[in-house]
N, C-alpha and C positions, 0 to 999 in steps of 0.2 A: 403143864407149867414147869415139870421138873426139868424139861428140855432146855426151856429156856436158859434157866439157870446154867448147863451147859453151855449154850452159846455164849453167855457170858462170861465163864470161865476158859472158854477159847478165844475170846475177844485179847480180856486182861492177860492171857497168860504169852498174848501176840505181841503187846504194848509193854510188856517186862521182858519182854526179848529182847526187842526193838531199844529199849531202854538202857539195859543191860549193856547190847553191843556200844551203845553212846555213848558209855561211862557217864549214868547216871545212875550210880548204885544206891540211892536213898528210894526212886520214884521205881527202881527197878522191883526193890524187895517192898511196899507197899503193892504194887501189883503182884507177885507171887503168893502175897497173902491173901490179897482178893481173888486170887484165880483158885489158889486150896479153898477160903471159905468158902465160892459159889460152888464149886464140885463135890464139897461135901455137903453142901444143903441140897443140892439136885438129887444126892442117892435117899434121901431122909423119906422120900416118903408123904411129903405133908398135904394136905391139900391148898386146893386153889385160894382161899381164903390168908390163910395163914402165908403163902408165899407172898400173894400181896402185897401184906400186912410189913412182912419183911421186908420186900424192895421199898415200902414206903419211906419205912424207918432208915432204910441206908442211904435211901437220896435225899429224906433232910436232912439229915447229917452233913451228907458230902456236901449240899448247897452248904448248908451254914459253917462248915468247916474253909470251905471255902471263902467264903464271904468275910470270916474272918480273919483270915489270911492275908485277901487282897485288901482289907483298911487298917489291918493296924502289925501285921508281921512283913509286909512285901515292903522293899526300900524304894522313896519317891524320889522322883528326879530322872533326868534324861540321860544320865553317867553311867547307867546299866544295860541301854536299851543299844544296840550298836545299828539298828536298824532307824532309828530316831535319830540318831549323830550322821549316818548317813545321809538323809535326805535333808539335813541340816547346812 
């Protein structure tokens, strides 16, 4: 399981790159934090249980973190979207 944990800190630290080069430097440095915190839970040691328990805890978060993002912090309307003004 500790593996994994790796994979996913080469996953995030591929998508803060990618980020990074976009000049998205807010979503850049949230992924370098999630690529340090999975690669230092990966060397920990813990067992199967407890990682988990762990992943559990960080994807409800991220759902609900997100979730409240997109009702009550994302701006509404079609003035943002230029993909929406396009086919408009």
């Amino acid at each position: 399981m500790d593996r994994m944990y790796r994979v996913l800190g080469f996953w995030t630290i591929a998508i803060a790159l990618m980020s990074f080069w976009g000049g998205l430097y807010p979503m850049a440095l949230i992924f370098f934090g999630l690529t340090a915190f999975f690669v230092a839970l990966s060397y920990m040691n813990l067992t199967e249980r407890v990682y988990l328990n762990i992943f559990f805890g960080f994807m409800f978060l991220s759902f609900v973190g997100f979730t409240y993002y997109t009702f009550f912090v994302m701006p509404v309307g079609g003035g943002e979207h230029a993909m929406l003004q396009m086919m408009l």
